[in-house]
C-alpha positions, 0 to 999 in steps of 0.5 A: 500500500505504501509503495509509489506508484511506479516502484512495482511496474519496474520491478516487473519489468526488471525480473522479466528481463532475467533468467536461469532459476537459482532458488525454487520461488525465487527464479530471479534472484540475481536481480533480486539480489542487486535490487536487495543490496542496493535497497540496503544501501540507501536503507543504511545510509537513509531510511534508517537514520531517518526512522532512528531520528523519528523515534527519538523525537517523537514519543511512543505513544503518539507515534503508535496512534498514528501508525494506528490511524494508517491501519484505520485507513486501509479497512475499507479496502480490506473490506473490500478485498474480503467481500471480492474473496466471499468472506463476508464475516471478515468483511463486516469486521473490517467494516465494523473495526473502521467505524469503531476506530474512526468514530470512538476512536478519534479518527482510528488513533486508539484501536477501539475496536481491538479492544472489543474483540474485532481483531484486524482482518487484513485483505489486499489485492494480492490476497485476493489474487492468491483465493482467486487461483494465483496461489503461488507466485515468484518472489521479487524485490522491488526498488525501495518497497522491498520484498514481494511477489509478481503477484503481490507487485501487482496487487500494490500497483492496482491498489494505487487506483482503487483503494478508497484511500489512495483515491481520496488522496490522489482526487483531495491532496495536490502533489507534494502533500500526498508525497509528504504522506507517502514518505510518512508511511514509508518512515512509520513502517521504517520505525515499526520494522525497528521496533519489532528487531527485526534489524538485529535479526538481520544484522546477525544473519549469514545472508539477510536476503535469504532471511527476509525472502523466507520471512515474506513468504511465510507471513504472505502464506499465513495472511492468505490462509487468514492465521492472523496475528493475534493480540493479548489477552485482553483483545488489545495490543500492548501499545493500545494499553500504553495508549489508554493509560497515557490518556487516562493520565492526561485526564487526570493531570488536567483535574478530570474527575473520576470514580473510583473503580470497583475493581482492587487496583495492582500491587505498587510493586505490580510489574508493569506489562512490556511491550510485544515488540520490546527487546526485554527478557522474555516476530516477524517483521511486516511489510506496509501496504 
């Protein structure tokens, strides 16, 4: 979904033009790889830094509600894409959690709906290319966007003309604010990827092409089987109780009045719940739309 428009044209175009199989799935892996090094490259020397520096100056509660609000945002087309795959159930989720979040929860920053037991959904074109017969597809690496399928290429291409989202952009924002958008959703999966450690992962790895390739195309598998992710006991992600609390606590500094709950509160030495993604004591990585 965050990928520019051309980014999946040209990678089709590129893994046309090469032969001779080296990996089952993946018959173009030279100029996989060449596109891999050089998105590594300018991922070091760019994206990176780039991400660091928004999650040192941006704090982490915020930053979550606005990566909650580019989910938000991608629910109509998961609706969509649901009903083209004759899944009417997870089509009214998906519906269900975009009216939830956008309304109770101010334009999809909290995940309201999470918290009340509609766990996302997630349908792209891909996806729905793979329930209509294309169920195996051969790996790529897109210039920038990063791993993906011809399959998956495609779908992404497509999306940039009937995704409900990207049309509102593209009909609503002049050129250099939906560009600036655009470069947003790149940064906020940037810093989500740094989060979820993956880059320790591939940092250790003997080849972090192989890694991510392997990764992708598990996570591909089990989102077209719909094996979601799921989230705490609670129904809520970890992030979305850090959220509720730091707002619980603005309510309060600001002389909100309040009533004490029913329910005996935790021990002062009670420790606190970390978070999924966090390097603590105790996984795969995501790529955006």
């Amino acid at each position: 979904m965050r990928a520019l428009h051309c980014l999946p044209l040209l990678a089709l175009l590129a893994g046309c033009a090469t032969t001779g199989p080296k990996t089952p799935g993946d018959p173009y892996e030279g100029i996989n790889r060449k596109i891999w090094n050089v998105d590594e490259k300018l991922d070091h020397a760019i994206m990176r830094p780039v991400a660091k520096g928004y999650i040192s100056v941006m704090p982490h509660v915020l930053r979550h509600g606005l990566s909650n609000m580019l989910e938000n945002v991608s629910e109509p087309f998961s609706f969509i894409n649901s009903l083209l795959q004759a899944k009417p159930k997870r089509a009214l989720n998906s519906m269900g959690r975009f009216v939830i979040n956008t309304t109770i929860g101010i334009g999809g920053f909290m995940d309201v709906a999470g918290r009340n037991g509609y766990k996302p959904t997630p349908e792209d074109l891909g996806q729905t290319f793979a329930v209509w017969g294309a169920k195996k597809s051969s790996y790529l690496v897109l210039p920038l966007y990063g791993p993906s399928t011809i399959r998956d290429g495609i779908g992404t291409l497509a999306s940039q003309w009937v995704d409900p989202y990207r049309i509102v952009i593209r009909k609503e924002l002049s050129f250099w604010p939906a560009a600036g958008l655009t470069v947003f959703e790149f940064v906020d999966a940037r810093a989500n990827l740094i989060d979820s450690g993956a880059d320790s992962l591939l940092e250790s790895s003997a080849d972090s092409y192989a890694v991510t390739r392997s990764a992708y195309l598990q996570r591909r598998q089990a989102l077209i089987e719909d094996r979601d992710d799921g989230t705490d006991g609670a129904g809520a992600s970890g992030d979305d109780a850090q959220l509720n609390a730091a707002l619980g606590e603005l309510g309060s500094d600001n002389g909100a009045a309040t009533t004490p709950s029913p329910e005996p509160t935790l021990a002062p030495d009670q420790p606190k719940a970390s978070h999924p993604n966090d390097p603590a004591p105790a996984a795969s990585a995501t790529t955006p739309k």
